[in-house]
N, C-alpha and C positions, 0 to 999 in steps of 0.2 A: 521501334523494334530493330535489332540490332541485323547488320545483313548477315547470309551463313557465307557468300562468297566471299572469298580470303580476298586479299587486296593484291594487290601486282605489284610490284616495282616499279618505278618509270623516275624519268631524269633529263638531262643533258647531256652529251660529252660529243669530243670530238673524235672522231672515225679515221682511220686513215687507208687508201687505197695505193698501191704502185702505179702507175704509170706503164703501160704495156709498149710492146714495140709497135704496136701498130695505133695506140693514142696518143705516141710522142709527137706526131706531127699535125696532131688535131688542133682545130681551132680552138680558143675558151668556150664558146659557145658548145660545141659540137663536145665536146669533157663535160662541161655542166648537162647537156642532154645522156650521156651516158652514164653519168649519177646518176639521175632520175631511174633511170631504166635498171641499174645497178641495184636501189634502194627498194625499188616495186619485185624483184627477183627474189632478192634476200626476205621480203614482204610477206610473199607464197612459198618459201622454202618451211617445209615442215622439221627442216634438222637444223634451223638459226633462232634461237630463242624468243628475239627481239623482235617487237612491228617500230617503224621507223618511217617520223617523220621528214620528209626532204627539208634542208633548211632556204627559209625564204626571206632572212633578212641579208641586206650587204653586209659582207665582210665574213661572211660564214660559211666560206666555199672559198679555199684558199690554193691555188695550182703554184705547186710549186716543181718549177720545171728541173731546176741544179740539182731537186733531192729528187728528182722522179718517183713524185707523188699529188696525190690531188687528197686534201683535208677539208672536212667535211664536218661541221658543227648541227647535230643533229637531237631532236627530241626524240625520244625511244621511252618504249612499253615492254614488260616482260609478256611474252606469249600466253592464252591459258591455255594448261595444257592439253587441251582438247584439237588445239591448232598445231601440234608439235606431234614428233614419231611418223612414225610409217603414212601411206595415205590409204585413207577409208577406204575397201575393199568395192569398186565400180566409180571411185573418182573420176572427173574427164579434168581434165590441167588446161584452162584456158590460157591464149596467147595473151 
C-alpha cells in the first residue's frame, strides 16, 4: 500500500557561513564547536526549511581564514511542514 505522506527532499551540499569578528581569533576547534551549535539552532528554527545533519567525515568542515569563512559539507532534509511557521501557541523553546 502506497504511503499518503508526500516524500521530502533531502541531499548533500555545502553550506557556507562568514567568519565573525569575534570567531576570527578562534581556535579550529572552538569554529567546529560553534557549527555544531550553529546547525542545532537553524535545527529548531521554525522559519529555516532544512534539518541538517553536522558533517562527520574529514575534509568536510573547511575554515578558511583569507575568505573569512568556515564551509561546511552537510546532509540536509526538507522540514515537514508541520515543523515550519510560527510556534504552537504555549511552546516552551528549550536551551
Amino acid at each position: 500500500m502506497p504511503s499518503k505522506t508526500p516524500s521530502r527532499p533531502e541531499g548533500e551540499k555545502w553550506f557556507e557561513w562568514p567568519l565573525t569578528p569575534a570567531s576570527v581569533g578562534m581556535t579550529s576547534a572552538e569554529l567546529i564547536g560553534e557549527l555544531y551549535e550553529t546547525i542545532s539552532a537553524l535545527n529548531r528554527d521554525r522559519g529555516w526549511n532544512l534539518t541538517m545533519v553536522a558533517p562527520a567525515r574529514f575534509g568536510e568542515v573547511v575554515i578558511d581564514r583569507e575568505a573569512g569563512c568556515l564551509r561546511a559539507k552537510c546532509a540536509w532534509k526538507a522540514k515537514d511542514p508541520s515543523q515550519l511557521g510560527p510556534e504552537p501557541a504555549g511552546y516552551v523553546r528549550g536551551k
